[in-house]
PDB file of N, CA, C, O and CB in Angstrom:
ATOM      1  N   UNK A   1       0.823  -1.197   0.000  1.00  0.00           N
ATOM      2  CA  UNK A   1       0.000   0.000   0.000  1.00  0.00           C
ATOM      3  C   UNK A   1       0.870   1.265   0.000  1.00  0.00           C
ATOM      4  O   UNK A   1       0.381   2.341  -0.345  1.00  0.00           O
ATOM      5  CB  UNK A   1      -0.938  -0.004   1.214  1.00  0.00           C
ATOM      6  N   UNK A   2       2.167   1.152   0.385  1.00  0.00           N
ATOM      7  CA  UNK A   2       3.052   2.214   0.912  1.00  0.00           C
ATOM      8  C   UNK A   2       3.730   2.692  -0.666  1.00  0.00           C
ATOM      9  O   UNK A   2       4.195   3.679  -1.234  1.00  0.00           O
ATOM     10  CB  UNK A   2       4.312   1.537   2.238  1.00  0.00           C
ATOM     11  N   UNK A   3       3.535   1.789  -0.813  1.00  0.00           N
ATOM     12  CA  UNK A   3       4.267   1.950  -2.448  1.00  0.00           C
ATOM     13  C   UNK A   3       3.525   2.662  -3.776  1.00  0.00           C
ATOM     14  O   UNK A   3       3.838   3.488  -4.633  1.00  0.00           O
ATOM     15  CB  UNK A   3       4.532   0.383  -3.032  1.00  0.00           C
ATOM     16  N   UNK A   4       2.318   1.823  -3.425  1.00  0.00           N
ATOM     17  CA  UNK A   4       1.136   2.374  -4.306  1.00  0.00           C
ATOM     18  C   UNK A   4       1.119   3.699  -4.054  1.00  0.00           C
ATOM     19  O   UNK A   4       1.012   4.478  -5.001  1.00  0.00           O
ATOM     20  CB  UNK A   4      -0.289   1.788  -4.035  1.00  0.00           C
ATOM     21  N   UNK A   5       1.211   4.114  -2.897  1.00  0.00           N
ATOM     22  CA  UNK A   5       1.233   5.877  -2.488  1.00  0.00           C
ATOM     23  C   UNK A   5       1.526   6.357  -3.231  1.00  0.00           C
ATOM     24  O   UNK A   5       0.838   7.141  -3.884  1.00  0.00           O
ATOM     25  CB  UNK A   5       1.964   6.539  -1.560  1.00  0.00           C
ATOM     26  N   UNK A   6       2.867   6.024  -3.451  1.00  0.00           N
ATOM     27  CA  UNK A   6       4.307   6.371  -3.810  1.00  0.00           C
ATOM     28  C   UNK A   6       4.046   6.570  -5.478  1.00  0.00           C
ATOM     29  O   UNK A   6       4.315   7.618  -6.065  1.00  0.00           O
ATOM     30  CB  UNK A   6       5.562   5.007  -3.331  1.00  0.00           C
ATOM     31  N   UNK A   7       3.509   5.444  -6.087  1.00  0.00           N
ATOM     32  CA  UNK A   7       3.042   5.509  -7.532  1.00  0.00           C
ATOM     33  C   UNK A   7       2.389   6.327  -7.958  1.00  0.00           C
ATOM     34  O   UNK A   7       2.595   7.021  -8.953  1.00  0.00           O
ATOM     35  CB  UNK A   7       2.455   4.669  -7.925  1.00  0.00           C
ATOM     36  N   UNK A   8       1.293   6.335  -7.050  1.00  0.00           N
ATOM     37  CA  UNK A   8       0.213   7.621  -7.588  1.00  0.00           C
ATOM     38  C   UNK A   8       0.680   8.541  -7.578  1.00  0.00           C
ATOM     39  O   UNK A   8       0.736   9.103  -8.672  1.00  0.00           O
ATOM     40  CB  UNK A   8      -0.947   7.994  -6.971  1.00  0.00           C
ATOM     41  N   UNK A   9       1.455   9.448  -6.062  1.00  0.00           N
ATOM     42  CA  UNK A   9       2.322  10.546  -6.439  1.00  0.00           C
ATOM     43  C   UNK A   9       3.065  10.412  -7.846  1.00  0.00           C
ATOM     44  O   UNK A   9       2.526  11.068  -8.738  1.00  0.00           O
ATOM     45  CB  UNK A   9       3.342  10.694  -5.350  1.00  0.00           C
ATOM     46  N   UNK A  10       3.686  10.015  -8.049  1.00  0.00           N
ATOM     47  CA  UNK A  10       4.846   9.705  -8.870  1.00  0.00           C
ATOM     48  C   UNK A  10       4.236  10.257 -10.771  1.00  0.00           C
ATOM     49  O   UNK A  10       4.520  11.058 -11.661  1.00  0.00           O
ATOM     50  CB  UNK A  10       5.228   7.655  -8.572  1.00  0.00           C
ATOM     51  N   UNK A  11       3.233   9.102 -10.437  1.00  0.00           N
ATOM     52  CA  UNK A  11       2.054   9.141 -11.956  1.00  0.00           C
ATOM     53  C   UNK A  11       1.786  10.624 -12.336  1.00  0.00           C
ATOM     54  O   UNK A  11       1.898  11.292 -13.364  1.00  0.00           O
ATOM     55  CB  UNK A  11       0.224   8.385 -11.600  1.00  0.00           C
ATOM     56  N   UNK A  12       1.246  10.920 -10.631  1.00  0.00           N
ATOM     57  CA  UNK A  12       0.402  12.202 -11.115  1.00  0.00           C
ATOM     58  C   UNK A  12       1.443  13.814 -11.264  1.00  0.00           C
ATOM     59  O   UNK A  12       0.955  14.940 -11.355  1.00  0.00           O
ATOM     60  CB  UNK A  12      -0.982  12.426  -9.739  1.00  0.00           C
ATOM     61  N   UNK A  13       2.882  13.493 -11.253  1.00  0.00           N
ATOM     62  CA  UNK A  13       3.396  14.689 -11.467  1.00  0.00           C
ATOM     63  C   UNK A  13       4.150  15.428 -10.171  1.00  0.00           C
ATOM     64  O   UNK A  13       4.866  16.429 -10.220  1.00  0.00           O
ATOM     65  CB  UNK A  13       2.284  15.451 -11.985  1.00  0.00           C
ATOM     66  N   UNK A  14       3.761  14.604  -8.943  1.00  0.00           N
ATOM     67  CA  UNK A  14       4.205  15.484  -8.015  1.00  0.00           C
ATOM     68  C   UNK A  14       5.565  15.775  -7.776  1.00  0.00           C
ATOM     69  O   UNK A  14       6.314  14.827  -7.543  1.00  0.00           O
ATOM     70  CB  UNK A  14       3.755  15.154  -6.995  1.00  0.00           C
ATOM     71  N   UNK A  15       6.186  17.379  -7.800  1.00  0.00           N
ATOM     72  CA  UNK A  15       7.392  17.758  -7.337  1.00  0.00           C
ATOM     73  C   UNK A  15       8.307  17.209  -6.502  1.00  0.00           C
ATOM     74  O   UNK A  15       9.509  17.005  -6.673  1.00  0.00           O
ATOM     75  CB  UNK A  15       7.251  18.610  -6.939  1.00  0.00           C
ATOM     76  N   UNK A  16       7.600  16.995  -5.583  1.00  0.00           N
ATOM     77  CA  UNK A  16       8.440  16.631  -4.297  1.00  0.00           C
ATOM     78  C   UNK A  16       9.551  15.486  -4.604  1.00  0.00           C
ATOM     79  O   UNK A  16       9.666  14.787  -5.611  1.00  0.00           O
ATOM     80  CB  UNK A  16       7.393  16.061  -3.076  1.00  0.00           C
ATOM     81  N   UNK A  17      10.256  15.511  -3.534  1.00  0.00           N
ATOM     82  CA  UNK A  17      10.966  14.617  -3.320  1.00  0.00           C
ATOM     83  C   UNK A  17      10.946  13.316  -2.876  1.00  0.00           C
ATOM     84  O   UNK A  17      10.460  13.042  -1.778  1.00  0.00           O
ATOM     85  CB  UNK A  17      11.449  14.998  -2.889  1.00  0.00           C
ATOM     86  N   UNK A  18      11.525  12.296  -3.769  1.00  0.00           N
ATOM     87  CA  UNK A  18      11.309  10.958  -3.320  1.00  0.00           C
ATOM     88  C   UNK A  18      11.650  10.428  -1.802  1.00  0.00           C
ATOM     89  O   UNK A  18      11.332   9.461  -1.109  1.00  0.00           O
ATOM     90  CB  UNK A  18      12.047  10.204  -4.219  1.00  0.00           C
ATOM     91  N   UNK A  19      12.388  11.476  -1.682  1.00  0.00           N
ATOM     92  CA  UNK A  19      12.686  11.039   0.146  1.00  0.00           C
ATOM     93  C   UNK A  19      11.369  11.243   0.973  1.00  0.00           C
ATOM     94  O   UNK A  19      10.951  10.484   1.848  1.00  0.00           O
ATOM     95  CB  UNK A  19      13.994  12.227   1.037  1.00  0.00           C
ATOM     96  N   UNK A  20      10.750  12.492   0.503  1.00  0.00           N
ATOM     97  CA  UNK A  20       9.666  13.503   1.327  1.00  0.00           C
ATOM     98  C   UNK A  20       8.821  12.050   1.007  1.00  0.00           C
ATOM     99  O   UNK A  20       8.588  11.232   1.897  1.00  0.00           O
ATOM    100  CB  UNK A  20       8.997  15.470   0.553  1.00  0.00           C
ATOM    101  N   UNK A  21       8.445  11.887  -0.277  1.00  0.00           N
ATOM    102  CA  UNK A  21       7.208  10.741  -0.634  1.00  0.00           C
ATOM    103  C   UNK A  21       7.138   9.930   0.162  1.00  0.00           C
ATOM    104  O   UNK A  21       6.168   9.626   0.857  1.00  0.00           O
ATOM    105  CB  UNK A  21       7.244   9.939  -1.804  1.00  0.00           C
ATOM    106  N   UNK A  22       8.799   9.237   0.123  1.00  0.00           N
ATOM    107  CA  UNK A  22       9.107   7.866   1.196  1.00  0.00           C
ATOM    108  C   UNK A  22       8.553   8.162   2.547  1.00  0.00           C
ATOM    109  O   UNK A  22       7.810   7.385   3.147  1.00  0.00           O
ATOM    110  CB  UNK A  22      10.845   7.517   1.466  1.00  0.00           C
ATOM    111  N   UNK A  23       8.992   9.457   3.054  1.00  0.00           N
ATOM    112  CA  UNK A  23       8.709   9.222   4.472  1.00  0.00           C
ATOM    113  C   UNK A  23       7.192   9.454   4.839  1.00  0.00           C
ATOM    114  O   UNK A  23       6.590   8.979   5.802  1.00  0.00           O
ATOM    115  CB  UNK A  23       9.611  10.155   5.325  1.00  0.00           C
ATOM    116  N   UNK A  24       6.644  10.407   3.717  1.00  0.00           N
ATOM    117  CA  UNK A  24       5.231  10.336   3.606  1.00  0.00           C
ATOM    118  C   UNK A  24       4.299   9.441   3.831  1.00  0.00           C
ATOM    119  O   UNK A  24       3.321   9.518   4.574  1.00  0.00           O
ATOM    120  CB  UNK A  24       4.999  10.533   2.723  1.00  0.00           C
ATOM    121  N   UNK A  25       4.679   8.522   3.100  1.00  0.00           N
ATOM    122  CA  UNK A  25       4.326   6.770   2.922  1.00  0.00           C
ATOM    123  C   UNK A  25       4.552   5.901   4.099  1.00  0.00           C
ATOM    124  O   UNK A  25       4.226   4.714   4.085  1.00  0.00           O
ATOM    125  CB  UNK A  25       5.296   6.027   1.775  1.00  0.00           C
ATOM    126  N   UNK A  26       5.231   6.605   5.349  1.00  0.00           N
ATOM    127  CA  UNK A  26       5.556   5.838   6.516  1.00  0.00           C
ATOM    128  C   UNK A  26       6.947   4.791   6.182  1.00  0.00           C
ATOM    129  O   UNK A  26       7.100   3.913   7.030  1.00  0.00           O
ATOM    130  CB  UNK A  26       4.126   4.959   6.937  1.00  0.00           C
ATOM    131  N   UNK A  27       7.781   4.802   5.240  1.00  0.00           N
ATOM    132  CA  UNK A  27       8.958   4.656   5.185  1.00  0.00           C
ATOM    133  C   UNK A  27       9.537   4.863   6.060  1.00  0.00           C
ATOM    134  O   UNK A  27       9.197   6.017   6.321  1.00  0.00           O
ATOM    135  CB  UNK A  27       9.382   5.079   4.490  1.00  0.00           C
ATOM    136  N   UNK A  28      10.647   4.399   7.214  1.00  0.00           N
ATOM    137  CA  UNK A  28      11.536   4.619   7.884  1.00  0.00           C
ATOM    138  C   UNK A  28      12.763   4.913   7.057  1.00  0.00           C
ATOM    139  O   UNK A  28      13.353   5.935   7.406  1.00  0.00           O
ATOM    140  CB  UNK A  28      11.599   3.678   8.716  1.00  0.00           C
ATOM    141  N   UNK A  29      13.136   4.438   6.329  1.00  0.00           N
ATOM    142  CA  UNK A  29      14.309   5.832   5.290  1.00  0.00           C
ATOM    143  C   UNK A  29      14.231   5.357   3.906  1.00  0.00           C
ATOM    144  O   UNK A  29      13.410   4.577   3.424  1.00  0.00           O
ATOM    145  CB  UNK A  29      16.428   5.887   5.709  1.00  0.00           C
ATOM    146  N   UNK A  30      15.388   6.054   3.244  1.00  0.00           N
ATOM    147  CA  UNK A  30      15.410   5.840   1.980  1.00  0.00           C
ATOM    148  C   UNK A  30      15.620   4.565   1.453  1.00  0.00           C
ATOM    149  O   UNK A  30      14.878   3.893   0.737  1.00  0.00           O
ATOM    150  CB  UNK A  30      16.182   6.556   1.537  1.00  0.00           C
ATOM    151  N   UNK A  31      17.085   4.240   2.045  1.00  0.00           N
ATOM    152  CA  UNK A  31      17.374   2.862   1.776  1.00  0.00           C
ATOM    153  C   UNK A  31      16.103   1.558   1.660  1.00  0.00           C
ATOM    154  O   UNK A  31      15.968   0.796   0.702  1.00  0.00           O
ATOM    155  CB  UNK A  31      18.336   2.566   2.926  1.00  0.00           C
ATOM    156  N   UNK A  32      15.329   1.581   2.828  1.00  0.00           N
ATOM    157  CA  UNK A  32      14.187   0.767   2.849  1.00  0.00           C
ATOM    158  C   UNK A  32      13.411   0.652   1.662  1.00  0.00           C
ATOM    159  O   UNK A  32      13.175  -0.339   0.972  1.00  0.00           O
ATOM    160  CB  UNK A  32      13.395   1.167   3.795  1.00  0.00           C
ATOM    161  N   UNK A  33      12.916   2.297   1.498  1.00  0.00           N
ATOM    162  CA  UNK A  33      12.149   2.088   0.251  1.00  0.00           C
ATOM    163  C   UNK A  33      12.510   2.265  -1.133  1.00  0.00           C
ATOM    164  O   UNK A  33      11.737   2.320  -2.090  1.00  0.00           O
ATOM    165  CB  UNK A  33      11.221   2.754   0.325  1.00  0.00           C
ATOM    166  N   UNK A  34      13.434   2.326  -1.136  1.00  0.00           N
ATOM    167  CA  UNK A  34      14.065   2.169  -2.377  1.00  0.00           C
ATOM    168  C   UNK A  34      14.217   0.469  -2.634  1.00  0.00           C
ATOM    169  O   UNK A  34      14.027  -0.070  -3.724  1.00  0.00           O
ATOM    170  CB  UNK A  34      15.547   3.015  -2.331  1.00  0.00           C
ATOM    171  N   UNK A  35      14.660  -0.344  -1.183  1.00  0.00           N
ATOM    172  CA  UNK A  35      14.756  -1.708  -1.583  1.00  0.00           C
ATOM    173  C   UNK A  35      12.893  -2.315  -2.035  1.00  0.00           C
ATOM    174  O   UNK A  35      12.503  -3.168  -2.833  1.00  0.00           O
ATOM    175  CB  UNK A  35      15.600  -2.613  -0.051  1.00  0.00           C
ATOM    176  N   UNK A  36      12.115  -1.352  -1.043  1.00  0.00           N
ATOM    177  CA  UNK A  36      10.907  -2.505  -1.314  1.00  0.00           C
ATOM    178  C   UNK A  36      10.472  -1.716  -2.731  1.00  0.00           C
ATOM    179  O   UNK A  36       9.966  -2.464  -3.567  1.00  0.00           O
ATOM    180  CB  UNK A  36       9.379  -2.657   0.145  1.00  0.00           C
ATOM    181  N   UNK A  37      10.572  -0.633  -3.023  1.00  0.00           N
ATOM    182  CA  UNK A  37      10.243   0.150  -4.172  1.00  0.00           C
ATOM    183  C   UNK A  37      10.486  -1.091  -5.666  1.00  0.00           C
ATOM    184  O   UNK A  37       9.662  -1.529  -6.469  1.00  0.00           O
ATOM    185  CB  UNK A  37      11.438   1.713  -4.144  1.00  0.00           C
ATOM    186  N   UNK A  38      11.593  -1.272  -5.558  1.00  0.00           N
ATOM    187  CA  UNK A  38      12.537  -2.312  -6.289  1.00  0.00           C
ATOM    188  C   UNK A  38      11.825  -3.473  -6.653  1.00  0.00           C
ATOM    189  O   UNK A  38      11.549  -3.672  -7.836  1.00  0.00           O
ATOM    190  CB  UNK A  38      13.732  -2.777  -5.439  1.00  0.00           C
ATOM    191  N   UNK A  39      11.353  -4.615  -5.366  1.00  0.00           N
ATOM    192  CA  UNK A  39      10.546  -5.637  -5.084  1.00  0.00           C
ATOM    193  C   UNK A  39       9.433  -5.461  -5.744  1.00  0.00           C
ATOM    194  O   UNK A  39       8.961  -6.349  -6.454  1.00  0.00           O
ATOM    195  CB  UNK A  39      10.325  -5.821  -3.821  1.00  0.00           C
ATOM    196  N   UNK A  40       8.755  -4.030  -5.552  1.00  0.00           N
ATOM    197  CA  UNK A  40       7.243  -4.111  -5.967  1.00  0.00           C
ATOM    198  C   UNK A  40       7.351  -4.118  -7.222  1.00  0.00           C
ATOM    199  O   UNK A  40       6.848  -5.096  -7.775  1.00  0.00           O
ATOM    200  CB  UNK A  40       6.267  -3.021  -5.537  1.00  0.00           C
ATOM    201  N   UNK A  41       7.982  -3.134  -8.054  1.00  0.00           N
ATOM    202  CA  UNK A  41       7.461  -2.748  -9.229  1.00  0.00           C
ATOM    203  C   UNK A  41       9.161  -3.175 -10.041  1.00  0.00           C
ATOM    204  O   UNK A  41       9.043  -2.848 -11.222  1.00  0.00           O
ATOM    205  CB  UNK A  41       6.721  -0.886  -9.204  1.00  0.00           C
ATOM    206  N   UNK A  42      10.271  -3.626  -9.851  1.00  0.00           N
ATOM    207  CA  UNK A  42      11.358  -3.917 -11.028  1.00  0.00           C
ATOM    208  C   UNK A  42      11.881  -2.963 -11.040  1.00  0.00           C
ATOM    209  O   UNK A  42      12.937  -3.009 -11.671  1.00  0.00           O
ATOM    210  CB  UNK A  42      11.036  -4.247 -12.383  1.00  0.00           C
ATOM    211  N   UNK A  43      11.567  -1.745 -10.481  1.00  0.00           N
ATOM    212  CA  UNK A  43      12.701  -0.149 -11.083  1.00  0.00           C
ATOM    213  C   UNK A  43      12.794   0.534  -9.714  1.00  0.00           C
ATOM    214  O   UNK A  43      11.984   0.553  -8.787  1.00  0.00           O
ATOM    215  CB  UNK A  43      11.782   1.326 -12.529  1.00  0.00           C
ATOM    216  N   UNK A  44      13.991   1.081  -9.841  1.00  0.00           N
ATOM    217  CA  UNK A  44      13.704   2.017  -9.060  1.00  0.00           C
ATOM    218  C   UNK A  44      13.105   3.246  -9.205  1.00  0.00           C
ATOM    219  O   UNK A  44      12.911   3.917 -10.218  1.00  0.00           O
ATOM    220  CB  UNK A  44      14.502   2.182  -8.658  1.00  0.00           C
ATOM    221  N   UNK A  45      12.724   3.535  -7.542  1.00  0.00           N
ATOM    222  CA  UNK A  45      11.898   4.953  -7.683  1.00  0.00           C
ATOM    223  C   UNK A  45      12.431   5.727  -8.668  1.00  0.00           C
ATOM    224  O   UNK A  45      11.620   6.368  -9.337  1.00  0.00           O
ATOM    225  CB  UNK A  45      11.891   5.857  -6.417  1.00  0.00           C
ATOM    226  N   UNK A  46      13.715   5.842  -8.958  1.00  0.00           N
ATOM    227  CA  UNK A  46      13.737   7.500  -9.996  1.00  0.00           C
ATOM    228  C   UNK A  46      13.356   6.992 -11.593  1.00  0.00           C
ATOM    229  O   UNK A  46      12.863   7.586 -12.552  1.00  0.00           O
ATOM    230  CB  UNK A  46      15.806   8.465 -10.083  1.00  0.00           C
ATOM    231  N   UNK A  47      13.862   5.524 -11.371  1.00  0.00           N
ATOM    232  CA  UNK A  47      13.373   5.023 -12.773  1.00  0.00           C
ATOM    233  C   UNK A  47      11.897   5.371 -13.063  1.00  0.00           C
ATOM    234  O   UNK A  47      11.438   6.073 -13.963  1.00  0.00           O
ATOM    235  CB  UNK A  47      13.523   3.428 -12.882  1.00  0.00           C
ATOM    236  N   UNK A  48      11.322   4.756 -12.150  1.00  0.00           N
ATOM    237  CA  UNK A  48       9.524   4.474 -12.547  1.00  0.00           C
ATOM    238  C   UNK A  48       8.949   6.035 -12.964  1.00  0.00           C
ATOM    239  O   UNK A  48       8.150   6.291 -13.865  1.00  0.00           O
ATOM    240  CB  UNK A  48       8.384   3.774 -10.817  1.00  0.00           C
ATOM    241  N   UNK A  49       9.647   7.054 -11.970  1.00  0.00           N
ATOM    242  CA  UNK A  49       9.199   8.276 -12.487  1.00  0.00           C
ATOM    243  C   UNK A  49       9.337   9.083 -13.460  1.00  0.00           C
ATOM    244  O   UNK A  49       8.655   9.979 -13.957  1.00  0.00           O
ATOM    245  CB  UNK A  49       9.320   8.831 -11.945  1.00  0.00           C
ATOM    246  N   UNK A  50      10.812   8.396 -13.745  1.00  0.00           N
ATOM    247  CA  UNK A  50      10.994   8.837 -15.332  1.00  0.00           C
ATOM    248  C   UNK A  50      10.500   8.174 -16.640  1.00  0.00           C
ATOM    249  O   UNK A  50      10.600   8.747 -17.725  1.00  0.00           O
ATOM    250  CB  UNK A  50      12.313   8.850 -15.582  1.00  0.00           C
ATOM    251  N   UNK A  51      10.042   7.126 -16.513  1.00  0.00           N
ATOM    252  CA  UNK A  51       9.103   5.849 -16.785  1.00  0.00           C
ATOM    253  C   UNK A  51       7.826   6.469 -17.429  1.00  0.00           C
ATOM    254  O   UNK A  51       7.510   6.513 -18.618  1.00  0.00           O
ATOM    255  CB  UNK A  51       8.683   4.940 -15.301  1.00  0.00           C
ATOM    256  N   UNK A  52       7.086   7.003 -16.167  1.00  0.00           N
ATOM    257  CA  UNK A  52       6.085   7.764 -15.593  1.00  0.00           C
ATOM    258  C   UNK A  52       6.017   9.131 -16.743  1.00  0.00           C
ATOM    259  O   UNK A  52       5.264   9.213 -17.714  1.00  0.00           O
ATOM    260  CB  UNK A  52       6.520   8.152 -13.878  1.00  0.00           C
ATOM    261  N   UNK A  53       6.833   9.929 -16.383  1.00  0.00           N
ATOM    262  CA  UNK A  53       6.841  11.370 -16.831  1.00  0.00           C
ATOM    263  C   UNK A  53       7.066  10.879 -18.651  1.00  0.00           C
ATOM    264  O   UNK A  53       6.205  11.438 -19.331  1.00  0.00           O
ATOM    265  CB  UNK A  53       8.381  12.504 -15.910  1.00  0.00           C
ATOM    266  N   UNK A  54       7.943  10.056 -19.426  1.00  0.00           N
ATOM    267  CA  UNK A  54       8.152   9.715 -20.600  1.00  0.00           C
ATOM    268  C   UNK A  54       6.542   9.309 -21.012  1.00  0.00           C
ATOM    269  O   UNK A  54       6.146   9.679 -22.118  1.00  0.00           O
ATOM    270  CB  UNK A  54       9.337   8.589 -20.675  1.00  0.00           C
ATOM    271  N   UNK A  55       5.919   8.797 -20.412  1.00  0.00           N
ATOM    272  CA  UNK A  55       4.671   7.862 -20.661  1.00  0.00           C
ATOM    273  C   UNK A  55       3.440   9.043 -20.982  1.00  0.00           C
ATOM    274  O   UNK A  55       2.659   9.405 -21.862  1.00  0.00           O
ATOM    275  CB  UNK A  55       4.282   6.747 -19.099  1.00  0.00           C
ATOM    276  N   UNK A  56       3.690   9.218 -20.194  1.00  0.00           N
ATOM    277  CA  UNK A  56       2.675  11.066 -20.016  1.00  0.00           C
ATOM    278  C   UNK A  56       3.108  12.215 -20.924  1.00  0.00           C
ATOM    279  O   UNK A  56       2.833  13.350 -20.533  1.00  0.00           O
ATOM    280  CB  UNK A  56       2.960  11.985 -18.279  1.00  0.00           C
ATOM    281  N   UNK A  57       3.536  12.118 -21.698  1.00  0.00           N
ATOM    282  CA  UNK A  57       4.840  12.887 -22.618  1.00  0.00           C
ATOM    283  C   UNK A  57       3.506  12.523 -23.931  1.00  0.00           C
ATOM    284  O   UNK A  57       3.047  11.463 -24.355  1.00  0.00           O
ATOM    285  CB  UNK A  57       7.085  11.806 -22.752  1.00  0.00           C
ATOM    286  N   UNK A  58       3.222  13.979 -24.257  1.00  0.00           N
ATOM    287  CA  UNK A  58       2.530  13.493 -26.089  1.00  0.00           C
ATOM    288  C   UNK A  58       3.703  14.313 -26.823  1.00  0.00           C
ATOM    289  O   UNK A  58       4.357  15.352 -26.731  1.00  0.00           O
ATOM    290  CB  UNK A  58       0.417  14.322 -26.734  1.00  0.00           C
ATOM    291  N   UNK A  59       3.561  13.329 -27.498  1.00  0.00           N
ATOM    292  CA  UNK A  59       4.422  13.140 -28.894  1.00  0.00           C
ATOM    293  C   UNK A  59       4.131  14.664 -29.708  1.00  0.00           C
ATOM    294  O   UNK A  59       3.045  15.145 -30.031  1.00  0.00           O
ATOM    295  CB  UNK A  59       3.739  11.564 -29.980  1.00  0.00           C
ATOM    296  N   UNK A  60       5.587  15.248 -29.917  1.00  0.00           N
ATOM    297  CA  UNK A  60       5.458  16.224 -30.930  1.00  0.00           C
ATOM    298  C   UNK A  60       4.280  16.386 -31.775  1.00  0.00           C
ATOM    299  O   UNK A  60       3.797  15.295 -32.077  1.00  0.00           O
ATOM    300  CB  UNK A  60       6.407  16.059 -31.707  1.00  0.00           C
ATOM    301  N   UNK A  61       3.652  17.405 -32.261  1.00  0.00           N
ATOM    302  CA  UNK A  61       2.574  17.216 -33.055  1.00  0.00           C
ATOM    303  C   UNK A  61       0.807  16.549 -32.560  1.00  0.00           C
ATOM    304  O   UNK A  61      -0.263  16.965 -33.003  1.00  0.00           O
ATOM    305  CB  UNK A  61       3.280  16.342 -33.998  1.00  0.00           C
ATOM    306  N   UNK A  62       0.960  15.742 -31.820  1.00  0.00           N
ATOM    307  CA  UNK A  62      -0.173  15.400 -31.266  1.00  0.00           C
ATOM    308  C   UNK A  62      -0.730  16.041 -30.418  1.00  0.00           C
ATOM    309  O   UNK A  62      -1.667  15.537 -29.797  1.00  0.00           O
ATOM    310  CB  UNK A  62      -0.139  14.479 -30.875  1.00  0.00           C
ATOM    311  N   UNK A  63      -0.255  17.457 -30.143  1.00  0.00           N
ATOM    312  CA  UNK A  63      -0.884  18.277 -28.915  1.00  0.00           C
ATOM    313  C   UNK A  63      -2.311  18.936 -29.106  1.00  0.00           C
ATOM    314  O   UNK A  63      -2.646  19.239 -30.252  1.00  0.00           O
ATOM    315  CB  UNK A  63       0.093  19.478 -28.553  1.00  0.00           C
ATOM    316  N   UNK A  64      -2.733  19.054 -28.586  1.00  0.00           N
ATOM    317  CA  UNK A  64      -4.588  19.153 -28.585  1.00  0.00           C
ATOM    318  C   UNK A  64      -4.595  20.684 -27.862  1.00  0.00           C
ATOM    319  O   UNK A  64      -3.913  21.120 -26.936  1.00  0.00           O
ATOM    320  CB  UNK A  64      -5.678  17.602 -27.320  1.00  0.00           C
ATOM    321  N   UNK A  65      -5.746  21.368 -28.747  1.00  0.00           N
ATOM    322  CA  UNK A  65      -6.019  22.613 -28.430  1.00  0.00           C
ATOM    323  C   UNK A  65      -7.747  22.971 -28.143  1.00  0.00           C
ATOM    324  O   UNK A  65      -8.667  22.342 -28.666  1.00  0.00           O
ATOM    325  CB  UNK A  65      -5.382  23.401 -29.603  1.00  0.00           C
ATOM    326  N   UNK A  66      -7.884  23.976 -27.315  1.00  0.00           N
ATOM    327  CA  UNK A  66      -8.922  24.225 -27.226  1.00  0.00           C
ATOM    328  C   UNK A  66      -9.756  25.094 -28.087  1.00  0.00           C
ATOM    329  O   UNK A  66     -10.879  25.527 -27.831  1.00  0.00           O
ATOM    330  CB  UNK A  66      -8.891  24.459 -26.305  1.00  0.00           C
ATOM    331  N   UNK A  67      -8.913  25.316 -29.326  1.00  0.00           N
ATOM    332  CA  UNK A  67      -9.929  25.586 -31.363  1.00  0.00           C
ATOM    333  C   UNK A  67     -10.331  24.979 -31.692  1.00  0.00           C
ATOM    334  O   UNK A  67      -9.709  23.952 -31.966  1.00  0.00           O
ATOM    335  CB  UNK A  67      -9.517  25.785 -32.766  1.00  0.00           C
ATOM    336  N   UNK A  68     -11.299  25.046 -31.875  1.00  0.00           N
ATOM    337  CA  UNK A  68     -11.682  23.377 -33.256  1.00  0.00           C
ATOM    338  C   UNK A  68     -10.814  23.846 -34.412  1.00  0.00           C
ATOM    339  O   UNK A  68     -10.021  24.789 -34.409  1.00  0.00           O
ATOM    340  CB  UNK A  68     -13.872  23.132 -34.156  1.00  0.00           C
ATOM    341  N   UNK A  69     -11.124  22.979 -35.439  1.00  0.00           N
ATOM    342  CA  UNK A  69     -10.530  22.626 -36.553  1.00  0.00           C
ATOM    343  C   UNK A  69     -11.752  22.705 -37.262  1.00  0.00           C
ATOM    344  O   UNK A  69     -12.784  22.057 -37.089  1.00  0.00           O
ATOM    345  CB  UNK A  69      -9.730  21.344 -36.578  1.00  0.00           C
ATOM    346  N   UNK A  70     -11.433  23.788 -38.270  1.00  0.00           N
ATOM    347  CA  UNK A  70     -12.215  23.930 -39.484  1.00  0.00           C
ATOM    348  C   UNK A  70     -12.762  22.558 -40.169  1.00  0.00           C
ATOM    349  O   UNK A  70     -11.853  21.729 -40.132  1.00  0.00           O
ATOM    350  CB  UNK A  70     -11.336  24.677 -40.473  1.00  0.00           C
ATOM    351  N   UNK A  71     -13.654  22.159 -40.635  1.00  0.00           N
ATOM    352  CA  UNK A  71     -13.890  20.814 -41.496  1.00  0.00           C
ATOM    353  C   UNK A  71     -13.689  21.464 -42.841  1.00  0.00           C
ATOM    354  O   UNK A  71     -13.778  20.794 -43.869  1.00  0.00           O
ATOM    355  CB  UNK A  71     -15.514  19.985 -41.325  1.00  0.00           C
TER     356      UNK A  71
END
């Protein structure tokens, strides 16, 4: 559950710091959750967020505006 926290922050963009998150999450330190971080999901925290932020990333050209488009 501590982790999942950790994801959703992560997903949704938040600034903060992965330490702040960790201890947020009731982590007793970094080291810890970085190891169970690892266990849960295969990456580490800075990975998944860069993971995360690439994933959420639209592609040159595909950016959407609030004009319509002439037919």
């Amino acid at each position: 559950m501590r982790v999942a926290a950790v994801q959703e922050r992560l997903a949704s963009g938040d600034p903060a710091s992965l330490l702040t998150m960790a201890l947020d999450a009731g982590f007793a330190s970094k080291a810890s959750f970085n190891r169970i971080f690892r266990e849960h999901t295969g990456l580490s925290p800075s990975a998944w967020r860069t993971a995360q932020q690439t994933k959420n990333r639209t592609p040159p050209g595909l950016e959407t505006t609030d004009e319509e488009v002439p037919a």
